[in-house]
N, C-alpha and C positions, 0 to 999 in steps of 0.2 A: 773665246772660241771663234775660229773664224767663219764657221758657217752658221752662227747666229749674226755675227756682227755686219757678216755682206748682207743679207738679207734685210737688217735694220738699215744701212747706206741706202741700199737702192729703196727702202721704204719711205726714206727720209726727203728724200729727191722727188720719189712721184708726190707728195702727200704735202712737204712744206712742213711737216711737222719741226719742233723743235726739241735738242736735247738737252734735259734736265739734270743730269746728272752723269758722273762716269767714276764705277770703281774698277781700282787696277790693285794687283796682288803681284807679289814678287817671289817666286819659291817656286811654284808651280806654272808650266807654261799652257794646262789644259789644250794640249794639242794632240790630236791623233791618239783620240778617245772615245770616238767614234760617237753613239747615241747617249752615252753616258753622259760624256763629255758638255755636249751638248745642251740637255737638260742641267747639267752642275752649274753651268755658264748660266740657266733662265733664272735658276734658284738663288745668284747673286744679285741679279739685274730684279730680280721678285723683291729680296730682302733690302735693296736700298730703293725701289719705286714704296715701297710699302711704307721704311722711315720717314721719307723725304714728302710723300706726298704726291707721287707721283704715278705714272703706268709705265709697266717693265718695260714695253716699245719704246719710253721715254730716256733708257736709258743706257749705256753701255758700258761693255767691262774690257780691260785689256789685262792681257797677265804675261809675266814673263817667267822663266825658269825650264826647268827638265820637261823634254817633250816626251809622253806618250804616258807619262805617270798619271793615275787619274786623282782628281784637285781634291777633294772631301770637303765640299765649301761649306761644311758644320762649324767648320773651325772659324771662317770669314764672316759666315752669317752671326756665330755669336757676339760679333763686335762690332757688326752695322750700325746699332741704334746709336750707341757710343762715338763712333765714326762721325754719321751723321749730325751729331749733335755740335760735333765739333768743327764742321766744317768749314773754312773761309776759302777765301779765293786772293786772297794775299801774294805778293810775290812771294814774301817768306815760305807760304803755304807749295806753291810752282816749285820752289827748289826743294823742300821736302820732299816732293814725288820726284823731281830727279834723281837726289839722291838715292832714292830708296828699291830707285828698279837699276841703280849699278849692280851689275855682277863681275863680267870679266872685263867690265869698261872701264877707261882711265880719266874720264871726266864726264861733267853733266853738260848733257844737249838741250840746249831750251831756246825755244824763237818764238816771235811774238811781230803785228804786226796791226797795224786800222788800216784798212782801205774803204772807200765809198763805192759802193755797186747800189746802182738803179737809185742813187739820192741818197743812199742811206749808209751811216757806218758800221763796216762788219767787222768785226776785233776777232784775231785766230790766234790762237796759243798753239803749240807746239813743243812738245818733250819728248825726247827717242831715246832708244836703249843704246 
């Protein structure tokens, strides 16, 4: 949902915090869903701080699919624990979420990169629809 997820960016900027986790869905674009919406987006970000260990500020969701449909993240939240349990950070792992948020696209976008800021190395992934 984008009006949790700016609100996490600019939290994450004033505060330093860091993010622990990020589930993404494909089916649903939970957009222009207004307060529902909204709230279905905290209830994913609740059910993987919760698996993982973490605080739902800790973490984000991105979703792609049909906008304005509203998501019923019952069906997501049942399979968090499971998710979670399984989760690696593999490359292997990187191309299963590109593949899996193609829709009408003809290939996977994935970038990846270490740079040094302020002495230190910061490694950014990157995966687009």
């Amino acid at each position: 949902c984008a009006d949790r997820s700016a609100k996490l960016l600019y939290g994450f900027a004033e505060s330093g915090q860091r993010c622990h986790g990020v589930i993404v869905n494909s089916g649903n674009a939970n957009a222009m869903c207004g307060e529902q919406g909204i709230a279905d987006d905290e209830a994913l970000a609740q059910s993987l701080a919760k698996a993982a260990g973490h605080q739902a500020a800790q973490i984000f969701t991105a979703s792609t699919g049909p906008i304005g449909v509203p998501l019923r993240p019952e069906r997501f939240i049942a399979k968090v624990e499971e998710l979670a349990a399984s989760a690696d950070a593999t490359p292997e792992a990187v191309m299963r979420l590109a593949d899996a948020i193609i829709t009408t696209d003809t290939c996977t976008k994935v970038a990846h990169a270490t740079v040094e800021i302020h002495g230190r190395p910061c490694r950014f992934l990157g995966v687009a629809k």
